[in-house]
C-alpha positions as CSV (number, residue, x, y, z in Angstrom):
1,X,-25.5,58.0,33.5
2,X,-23.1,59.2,35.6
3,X,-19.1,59.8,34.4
4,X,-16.3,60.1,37.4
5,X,-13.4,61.7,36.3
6,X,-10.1,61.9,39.1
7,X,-8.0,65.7,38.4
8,X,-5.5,65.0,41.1
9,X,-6.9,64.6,44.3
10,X,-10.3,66.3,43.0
11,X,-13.3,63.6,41.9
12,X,-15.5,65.9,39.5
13,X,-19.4,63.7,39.2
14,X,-20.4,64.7,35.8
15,X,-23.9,64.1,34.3
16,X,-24.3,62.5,30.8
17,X,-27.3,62.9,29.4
18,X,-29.2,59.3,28.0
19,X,-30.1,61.4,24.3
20,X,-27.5,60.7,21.5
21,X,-26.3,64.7,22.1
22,X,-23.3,64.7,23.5
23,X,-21.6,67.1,26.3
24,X,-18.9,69.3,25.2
25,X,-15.4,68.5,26.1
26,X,-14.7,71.5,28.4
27,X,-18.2,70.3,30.1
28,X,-17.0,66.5,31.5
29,X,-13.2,67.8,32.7
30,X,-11.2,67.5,29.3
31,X,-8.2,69.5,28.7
32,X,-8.7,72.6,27.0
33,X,-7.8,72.1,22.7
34,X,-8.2,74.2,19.7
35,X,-12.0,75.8,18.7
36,X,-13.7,73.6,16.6
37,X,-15.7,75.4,13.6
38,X,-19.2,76.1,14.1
39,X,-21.7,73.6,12.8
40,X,-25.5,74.2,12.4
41,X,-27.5,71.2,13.9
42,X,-30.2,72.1,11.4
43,X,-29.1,71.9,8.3
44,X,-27.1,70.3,5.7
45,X,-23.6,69.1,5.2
46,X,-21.6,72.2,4.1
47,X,-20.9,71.1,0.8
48,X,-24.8,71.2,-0.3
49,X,-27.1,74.1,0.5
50,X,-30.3,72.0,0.6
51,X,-31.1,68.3,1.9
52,X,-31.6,66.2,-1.2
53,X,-35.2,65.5,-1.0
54,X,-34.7,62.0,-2.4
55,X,-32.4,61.3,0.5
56,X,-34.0,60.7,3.7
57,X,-31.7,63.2,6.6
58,X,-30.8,62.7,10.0
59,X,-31.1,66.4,11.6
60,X,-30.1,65.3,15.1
61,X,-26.7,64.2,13.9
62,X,-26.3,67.1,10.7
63,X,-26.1,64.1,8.7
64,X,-28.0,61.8,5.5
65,X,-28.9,58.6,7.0
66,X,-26.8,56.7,4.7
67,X,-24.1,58.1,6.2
68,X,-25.0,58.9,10.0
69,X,-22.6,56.7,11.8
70,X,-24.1,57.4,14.9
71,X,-27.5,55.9,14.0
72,X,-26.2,53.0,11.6
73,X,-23.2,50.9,13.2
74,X,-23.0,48.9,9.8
75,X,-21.7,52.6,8.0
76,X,-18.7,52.4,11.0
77,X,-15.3,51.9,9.6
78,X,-15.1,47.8,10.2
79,X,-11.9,47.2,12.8
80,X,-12.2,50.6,14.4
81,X,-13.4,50.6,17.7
82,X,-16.1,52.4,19.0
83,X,-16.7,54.4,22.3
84,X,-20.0,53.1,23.5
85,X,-20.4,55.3,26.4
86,X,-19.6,58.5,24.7
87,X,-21.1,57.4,21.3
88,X,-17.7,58.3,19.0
89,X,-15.0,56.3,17.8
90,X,-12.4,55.4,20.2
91,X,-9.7,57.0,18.3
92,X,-11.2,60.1,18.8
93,X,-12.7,60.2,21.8
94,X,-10.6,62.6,24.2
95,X,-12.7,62.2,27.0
96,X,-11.0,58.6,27.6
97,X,-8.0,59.5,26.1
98,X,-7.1,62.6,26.3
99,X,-3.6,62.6,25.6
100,X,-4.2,61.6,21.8
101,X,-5.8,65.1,21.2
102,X,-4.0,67.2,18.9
103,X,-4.0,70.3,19.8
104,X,-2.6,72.0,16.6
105,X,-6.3,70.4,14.5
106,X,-9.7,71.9,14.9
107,X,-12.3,69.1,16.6
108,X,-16.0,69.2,14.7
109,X,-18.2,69.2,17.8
110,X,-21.1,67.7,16.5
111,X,-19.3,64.3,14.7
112,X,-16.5,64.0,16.7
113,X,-14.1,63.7,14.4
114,X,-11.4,66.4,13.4
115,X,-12.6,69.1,11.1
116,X,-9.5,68.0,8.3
117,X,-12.0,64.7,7.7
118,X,-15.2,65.4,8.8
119,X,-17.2,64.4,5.6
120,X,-20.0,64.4,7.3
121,X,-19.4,68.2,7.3
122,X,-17.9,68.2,4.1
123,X,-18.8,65.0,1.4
124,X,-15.3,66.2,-0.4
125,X,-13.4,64.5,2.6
126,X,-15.4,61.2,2.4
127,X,-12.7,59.0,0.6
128,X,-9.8,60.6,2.6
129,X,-11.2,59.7,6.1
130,X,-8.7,56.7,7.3
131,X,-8.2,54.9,10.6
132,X,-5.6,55.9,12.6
133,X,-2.7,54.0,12.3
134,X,-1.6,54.3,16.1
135,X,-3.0,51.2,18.0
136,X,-4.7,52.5,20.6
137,X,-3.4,51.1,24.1
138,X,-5.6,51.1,27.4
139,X,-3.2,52.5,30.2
140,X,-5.3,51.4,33.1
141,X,-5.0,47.9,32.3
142,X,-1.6,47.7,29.8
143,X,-3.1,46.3,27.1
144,X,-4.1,47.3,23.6
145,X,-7.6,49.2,23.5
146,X,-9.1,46.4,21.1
147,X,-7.8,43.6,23.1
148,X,-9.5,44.7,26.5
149,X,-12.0,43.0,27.8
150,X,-12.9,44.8,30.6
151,X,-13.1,47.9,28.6
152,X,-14.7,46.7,25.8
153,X,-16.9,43.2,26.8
154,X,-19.4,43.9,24.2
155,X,-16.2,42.7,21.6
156,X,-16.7,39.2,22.8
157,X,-19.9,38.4,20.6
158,X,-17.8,39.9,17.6
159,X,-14.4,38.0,18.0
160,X,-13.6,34.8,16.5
161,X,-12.1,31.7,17.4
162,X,-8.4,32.1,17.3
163,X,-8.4,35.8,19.1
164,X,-9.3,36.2,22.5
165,X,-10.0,39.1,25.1
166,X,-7.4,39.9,28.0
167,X,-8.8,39.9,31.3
168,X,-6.5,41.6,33.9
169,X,-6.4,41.5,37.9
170,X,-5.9,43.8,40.5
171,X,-2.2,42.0,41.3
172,X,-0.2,39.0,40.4
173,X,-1.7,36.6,43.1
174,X,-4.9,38.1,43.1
175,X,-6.5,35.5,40.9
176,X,-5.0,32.3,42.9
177,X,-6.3,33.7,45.8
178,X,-10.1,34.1,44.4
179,X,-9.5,30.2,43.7
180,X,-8.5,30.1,39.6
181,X,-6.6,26.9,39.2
182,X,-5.2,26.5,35.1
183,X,-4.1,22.6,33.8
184,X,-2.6,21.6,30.0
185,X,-5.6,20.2,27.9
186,X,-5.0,16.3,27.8
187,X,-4.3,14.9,24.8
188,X,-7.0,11.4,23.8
189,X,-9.0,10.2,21.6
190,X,-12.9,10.8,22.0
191,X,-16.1,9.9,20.0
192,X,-18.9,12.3,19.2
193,X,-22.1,10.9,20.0
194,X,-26.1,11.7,20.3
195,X,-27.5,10.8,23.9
196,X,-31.0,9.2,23.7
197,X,-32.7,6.5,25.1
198,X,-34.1,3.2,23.6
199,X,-36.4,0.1,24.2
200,X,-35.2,-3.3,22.7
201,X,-37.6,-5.4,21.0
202,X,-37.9,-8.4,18.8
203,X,-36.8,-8.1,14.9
204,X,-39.9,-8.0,12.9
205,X,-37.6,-9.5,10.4
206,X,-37.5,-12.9,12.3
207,X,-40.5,-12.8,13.9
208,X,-44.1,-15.0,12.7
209,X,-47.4,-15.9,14.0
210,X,-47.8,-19.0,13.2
211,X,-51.7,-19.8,12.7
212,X,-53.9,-22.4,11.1
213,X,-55.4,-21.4,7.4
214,X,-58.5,-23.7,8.2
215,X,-60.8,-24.3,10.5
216,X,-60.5,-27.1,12.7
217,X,-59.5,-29.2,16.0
218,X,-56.1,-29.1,17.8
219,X,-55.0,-33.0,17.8
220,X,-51.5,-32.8,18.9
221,X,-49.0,-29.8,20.0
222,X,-45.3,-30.9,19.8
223,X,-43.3,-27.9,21.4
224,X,-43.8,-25.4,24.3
225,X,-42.9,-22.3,25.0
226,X,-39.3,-21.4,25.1
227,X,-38.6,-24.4,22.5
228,X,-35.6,-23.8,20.4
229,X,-37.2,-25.3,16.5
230,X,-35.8,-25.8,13.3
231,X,-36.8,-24.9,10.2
232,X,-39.9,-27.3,8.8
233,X,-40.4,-29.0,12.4
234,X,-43.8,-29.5,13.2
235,X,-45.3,-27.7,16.1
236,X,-49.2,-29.2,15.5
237,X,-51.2,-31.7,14.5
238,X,-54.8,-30.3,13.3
239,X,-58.0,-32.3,12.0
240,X,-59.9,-30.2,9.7
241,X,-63.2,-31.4,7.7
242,X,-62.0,-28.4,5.6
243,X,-58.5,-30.3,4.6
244,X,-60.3,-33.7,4.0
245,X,-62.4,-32.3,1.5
246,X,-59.8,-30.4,-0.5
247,X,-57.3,-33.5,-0.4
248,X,-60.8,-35.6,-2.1
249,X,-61.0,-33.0,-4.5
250,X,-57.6,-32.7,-5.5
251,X,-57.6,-36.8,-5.8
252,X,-60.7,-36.9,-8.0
253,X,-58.9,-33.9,-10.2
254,X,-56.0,-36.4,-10.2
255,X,-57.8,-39.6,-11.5
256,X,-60.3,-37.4,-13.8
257,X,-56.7,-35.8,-15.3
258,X,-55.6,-39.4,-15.6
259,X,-58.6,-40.7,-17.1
260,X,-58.9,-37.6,-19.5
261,X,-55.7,-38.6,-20.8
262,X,-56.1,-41.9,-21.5
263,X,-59.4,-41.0,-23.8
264,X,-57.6,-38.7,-25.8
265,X,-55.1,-41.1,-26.8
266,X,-57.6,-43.2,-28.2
267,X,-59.3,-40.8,-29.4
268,X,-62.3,-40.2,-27.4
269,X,-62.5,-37.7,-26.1
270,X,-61.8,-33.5,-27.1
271,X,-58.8,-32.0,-26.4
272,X,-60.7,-29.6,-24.5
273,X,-62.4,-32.0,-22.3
274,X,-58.4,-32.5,-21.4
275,X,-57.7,-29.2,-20.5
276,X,-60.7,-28.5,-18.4
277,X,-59.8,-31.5,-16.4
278,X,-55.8,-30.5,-15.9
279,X,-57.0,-26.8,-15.0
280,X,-59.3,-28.2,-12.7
281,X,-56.6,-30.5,-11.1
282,X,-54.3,-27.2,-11.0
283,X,-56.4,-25.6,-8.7
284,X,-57.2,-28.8,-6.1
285,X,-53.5,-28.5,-5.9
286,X,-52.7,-24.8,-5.3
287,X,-55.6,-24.9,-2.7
288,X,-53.9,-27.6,-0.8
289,X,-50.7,-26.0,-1.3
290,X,-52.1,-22.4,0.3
291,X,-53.1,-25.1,3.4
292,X,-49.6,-25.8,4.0
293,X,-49.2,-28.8,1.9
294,X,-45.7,-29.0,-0.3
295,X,-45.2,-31.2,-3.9
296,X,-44.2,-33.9,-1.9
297,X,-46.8,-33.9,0.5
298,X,-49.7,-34.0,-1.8
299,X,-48.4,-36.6,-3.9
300,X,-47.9,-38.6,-1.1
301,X,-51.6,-38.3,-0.5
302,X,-52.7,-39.0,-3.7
303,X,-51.2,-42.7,-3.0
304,X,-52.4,-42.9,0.7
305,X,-56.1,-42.4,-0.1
306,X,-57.2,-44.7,2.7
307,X,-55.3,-42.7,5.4
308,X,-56.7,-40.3,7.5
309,X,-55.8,-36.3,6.2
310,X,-54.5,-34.4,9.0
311,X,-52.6,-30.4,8.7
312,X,-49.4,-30.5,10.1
313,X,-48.3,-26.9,10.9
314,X,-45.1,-26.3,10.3
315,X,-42.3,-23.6,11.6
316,X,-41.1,-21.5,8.8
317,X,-37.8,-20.6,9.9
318,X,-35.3,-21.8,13.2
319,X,-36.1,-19.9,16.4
320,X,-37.4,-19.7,19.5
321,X,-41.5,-20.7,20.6
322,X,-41.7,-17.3,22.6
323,X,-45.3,-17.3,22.6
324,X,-48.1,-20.1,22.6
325,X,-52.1,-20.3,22.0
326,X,-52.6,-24.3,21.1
327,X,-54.0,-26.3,23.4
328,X,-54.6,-30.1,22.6
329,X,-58.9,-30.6,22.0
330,X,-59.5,-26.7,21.3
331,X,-60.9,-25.6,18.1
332,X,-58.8,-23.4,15.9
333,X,-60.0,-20.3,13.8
334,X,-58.7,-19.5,10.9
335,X,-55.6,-16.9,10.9
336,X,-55.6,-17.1,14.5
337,X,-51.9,-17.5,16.1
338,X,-51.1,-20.6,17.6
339,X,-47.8,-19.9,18.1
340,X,-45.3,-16.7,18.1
341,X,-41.8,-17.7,16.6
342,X,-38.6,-15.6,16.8
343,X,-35.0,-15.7,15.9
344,X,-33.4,-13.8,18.5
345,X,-29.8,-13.8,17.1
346,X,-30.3,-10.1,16.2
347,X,-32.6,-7.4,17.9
348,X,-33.7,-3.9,17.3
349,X,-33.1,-1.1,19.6
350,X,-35.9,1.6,18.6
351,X,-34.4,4.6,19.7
352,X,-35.7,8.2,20.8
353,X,-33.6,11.1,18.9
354,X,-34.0,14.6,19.7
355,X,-35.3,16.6,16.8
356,X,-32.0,18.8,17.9
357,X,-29.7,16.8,16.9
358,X,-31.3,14.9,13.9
359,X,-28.5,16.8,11.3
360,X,-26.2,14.8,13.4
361,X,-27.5,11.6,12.6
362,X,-27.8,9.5,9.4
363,X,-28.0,5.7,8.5
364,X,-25.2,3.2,9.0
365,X,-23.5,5.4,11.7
366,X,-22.7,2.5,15.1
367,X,-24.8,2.8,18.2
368,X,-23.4,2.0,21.5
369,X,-25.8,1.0,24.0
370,X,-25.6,0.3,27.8
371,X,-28.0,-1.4,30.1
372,X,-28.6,-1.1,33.7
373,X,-28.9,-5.3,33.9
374,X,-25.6,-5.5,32.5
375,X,-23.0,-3.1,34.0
376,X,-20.0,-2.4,32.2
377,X,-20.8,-4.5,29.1
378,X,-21.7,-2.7,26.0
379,X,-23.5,-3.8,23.0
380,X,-22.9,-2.3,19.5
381,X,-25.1,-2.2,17.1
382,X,-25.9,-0.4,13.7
383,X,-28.4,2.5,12.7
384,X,-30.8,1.0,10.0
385,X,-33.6,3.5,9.8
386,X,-35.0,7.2,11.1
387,X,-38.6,8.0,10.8
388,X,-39.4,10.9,8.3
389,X,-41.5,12.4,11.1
390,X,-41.5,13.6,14.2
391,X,-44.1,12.7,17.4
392,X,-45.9,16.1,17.7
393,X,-45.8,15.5,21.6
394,X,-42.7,14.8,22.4
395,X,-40.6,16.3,19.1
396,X,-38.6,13.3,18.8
397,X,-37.6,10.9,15.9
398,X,-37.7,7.2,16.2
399,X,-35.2,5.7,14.3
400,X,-34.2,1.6,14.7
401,X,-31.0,0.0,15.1
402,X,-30.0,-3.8,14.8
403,X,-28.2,-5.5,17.1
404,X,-26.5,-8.8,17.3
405,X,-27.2,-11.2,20.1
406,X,-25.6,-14.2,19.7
407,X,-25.8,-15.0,23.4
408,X,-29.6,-14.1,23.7
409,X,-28.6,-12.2,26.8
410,X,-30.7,-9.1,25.2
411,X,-34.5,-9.7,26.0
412,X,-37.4,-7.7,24.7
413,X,-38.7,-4.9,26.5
414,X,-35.4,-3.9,28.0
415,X,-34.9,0.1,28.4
416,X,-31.2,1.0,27.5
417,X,-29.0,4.4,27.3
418,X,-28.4,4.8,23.7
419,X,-25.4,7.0,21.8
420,X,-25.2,7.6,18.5
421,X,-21.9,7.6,17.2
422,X,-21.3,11.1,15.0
423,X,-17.4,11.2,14.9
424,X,-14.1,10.0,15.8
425,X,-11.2,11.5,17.1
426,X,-7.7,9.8,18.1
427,X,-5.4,13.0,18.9
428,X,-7.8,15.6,20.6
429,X,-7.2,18.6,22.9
430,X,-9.4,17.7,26.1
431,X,-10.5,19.8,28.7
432,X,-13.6,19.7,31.4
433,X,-16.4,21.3,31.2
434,X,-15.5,23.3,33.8
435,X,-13.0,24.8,31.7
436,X,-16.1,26.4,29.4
437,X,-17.7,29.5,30.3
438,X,-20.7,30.9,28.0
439,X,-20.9,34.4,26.7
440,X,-23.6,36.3,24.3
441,X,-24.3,32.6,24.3
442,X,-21.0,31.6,22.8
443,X,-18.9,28.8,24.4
444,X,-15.9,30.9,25.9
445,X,-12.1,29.2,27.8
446,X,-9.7,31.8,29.5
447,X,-5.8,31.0,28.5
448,X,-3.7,32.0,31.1
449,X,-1.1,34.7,29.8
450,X,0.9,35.9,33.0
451,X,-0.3,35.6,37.2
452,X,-2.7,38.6,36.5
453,X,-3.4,38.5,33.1
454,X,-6.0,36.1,31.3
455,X,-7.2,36.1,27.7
456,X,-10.8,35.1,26.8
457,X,-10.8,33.1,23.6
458,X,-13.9,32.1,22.2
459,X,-14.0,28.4,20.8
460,X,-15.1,25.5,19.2
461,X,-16.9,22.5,20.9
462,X,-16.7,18.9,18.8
463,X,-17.6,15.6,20.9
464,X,-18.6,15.6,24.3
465,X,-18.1,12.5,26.7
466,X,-18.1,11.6,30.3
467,X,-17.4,15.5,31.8
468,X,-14.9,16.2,28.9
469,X,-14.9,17.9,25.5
470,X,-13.6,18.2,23.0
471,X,-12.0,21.5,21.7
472,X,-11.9,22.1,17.6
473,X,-10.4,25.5,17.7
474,X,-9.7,28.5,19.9
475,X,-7.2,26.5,22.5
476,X,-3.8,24.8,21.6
477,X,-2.2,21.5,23.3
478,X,0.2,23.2,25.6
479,X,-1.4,26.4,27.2
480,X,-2.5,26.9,30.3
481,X,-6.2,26.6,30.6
482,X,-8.7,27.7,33.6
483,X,-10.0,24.3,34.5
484,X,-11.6,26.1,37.6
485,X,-12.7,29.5,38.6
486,X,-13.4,30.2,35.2
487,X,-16.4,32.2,36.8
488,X,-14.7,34.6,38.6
489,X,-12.5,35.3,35.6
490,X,-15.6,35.5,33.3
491,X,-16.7,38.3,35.5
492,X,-13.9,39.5,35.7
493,X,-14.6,40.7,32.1
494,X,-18.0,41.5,32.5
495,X,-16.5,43.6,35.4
496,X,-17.9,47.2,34.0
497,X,-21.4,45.6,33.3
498,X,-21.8,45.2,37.0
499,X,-21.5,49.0,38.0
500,X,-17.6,49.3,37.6
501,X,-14.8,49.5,35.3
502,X,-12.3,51.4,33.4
503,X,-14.6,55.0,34.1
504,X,-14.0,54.3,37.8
């Protein structure tokens, strides 16, 4: 890498080498200081005349390697900043800042650091080694050293929400001519949500097949399809040899019961013979009961035994005929739908959720949902159930919501635009998402401070909705916020990462 260093109207190119060794001061153009005392690259820290051997040593950096801070950022004193292009701390680092130096203290050329608290030299000084209480400040862009963004973009992944970066331009209109407009975050309320789609279809809950238990012949069909029913009415009429023959049975079990009874009181007959007879009797009448036949029903056979025995099949709830198989003549199989009945006064929307954003979503959260045959109307429903599994091809979760319908306007088989409401929010701070910028993958919005000064703030996103978002932390109500442009201010930042910077 090269360094450029302006003395006057002289421009001196000096050569860095890429290796972790370091060119002495003199070398790259600083100003002359006070000889440092000699320190052997090869050996120990001056305090101990051998390495321990049951601590591993760094020999490039005269150092153990539980205390090379040149190797190890975590052993770096935490808020100090660090000069990544000459590999020292900034503090110390009189090749940017040469005017710090004191002259009057002996410089360790091998840690960088003044001989008085080099305890990599000497362990003694470990404890007394302190940050330097002067902030540093960065003169070529008039702002402290740890606040510079252009000087020091790698800060931006390390900085939290609440702190920011500043960003300087060349002059005051310099930014409004590259195009950088700044607005006040609105002020609204906003709902989180999770975007998926979703299919609408019947619910299972109100849905039947109605079908014949028995075999036999379709005699009459009393409603078509798209017949509103209520509960009980009758949609056939079926003649089965089947239903005859369980309606003589049950009548013979009836009159042998009788008869049975009649013995017994006079003595005749066992009280066994008796319960034989009612047990048999019992089970004429739960078969004719599993054909469809109620209490009422069956005793109104057992006085009408002359009459014709016919099934009359029944709808078990109010609905809609949506779907119909009876035809008047055919023969009917057993447990074969005749008709499909369903209540349409609620539906289910069986929705797609990204395996993302499943920690987002749980039951009983509202779903809004919007469909193309109905614009601007939006129905509401309410999260009932997610699947414990994902489809291992598309990595989604289906998960159900119910509906109401009371109109019936929702049909089955309709494809709708589902969000899943997450959160709430009645006094947010607003801004576009042209206002966010993303860097080290973190969501970023530059605050305007003055015409050529800008401060990156990192931040945090809550609900997004129609272009806006919503900002937790990192911006407040009434600053000035790059709504657009932020692009050119974001590389602004990243200015020395494209070949230029505060070593120009």
């Amino acid at each position: 890498m090269s360094l450029v260093i302006r003395i006057g109207a002289l421009v001196v190119a000096v050569s860095l080498a890429a290796s972790c060794s370091k060119p002495s001061h003199e070398e790259a153009g600083s100003q002359p200081r006070a000889e440092a005392q000699p320190v052997s690259a090869a050996r120990p820290p001056a305090a101990e005349a051998t390495p321990d051997p049951k601590r591993l040593y760094c020999k490039e950096h005269s150092a153990y390697e539980d205390e090379c801070l040149f190797c190890h950022e975590e052993l770096r004193e935490k808020g100090r900043l660090w000069c990544e292009e000459h590999d020292r701390y900034e503090d110390r680092c009189f090749l940017c800042h040469p005017e710090l130096q004191d002259k009057n203290r002996a410089l360790c050329e091998k840690h960088f650091l003044y001989v008085d608290e080099c305890f990599l030299c000497n362990p003694a000084l470990k404890r007394r080694a302190s940050v330097d209480p002067a902030r540093l400040m960065c003169k070529e862009h008039g702002v402290p050293e740890d606040e510079c963004g252009i000087c020091h973009p790698e800060l931006a992944a390390k900085i939290e929400p609440g702190k920011g970066l500043k960003v300087r331009f060349a002059s005051p209109d310099a930014a409004a001519k590259a195009g950088v407009r700044t607005a006040v975050p609105q002020a609204g309320s906003i709902t989180g949500g999770v975007e998926c789609y979703a299919e609408i279809v019947f619910n299972q809950n109100k849905l039947a097949h109605v079908a014949s238990p028995v075999e036999g012949i379709i005699q009459s069909v009393d409603v078509d399809i798209g017949r509103q029913v209520a509960k009980d009415a009758i949609l056939a009429t079926i003649f089965s040899a089947a239903i005859g023959e369980a309606v003589a049975h049950a009548i013979l079990a009836q009159q042998t019961v009788e008869r049975e009874r009649k013995l017994r009181a006079d003595r005749v007959s066992s009280e066994k013979d008796l319960q034989e007879a009612e047990a048999a009797h019992r089970a004429a009448v739960q078969q004719l009961k599993s054909l469809g036949f109620d209490n009422d029903q069956i005793q109104e056979l057992g006085q009408n035994r002359g009459d014709g025995v016919v099934l009359k099949v029944r709808a078990p709830f109010a609905g809609e005929i949506v779907e119909r198989n009876a035809v008047r003549g055919a023969r009917v199989e057993p447990g074969k739908p005749l008709f499909t009945l369903v209540n349409r006064a609620t539906m289910w929307a069986m929705l797609t959720v990204p395996e993302a954003q499943l920690a987002h979503v749980r039951v009983g959260q509202k779903v809004k949902l919007s469909i193309d045959a109905f614009p601007g109307q939006t129905f509401t429903g309410t999260l009932t159930w997610i699947a414990t599994q994902l489809d291992e091809r598309t990595r989604m979760a289906r998960a159900r919501a119910e509906v109401p319908n009371p109109d019936g306007v929702l049909r089955a088989q309709m494809f709708a635009r589902a969000r899943v409401i997450t959160s709430n929010s009645d006094k947010a701070v607003l801004v576009p998402q042209s206002a966010v910028q993303h860097i080290e993958g973190r969501p970023f919005a530059f605050v305007k401070v003055a015409d050529d000064l800008y401060e990156a703030r990192p931040i945090r996103i809550g609900a997004t909705l129609n272009g806006q978002l919503e900002v937790l932390d990192g911006v407040g109500p009434e600053e000035l916020v790059v709504v657009n442009g932020g692009f050119l201010v974001k590389s602004q930042l990243l200015i020395s990462r494209l070949g230029a910077g505060c070593v120009d």
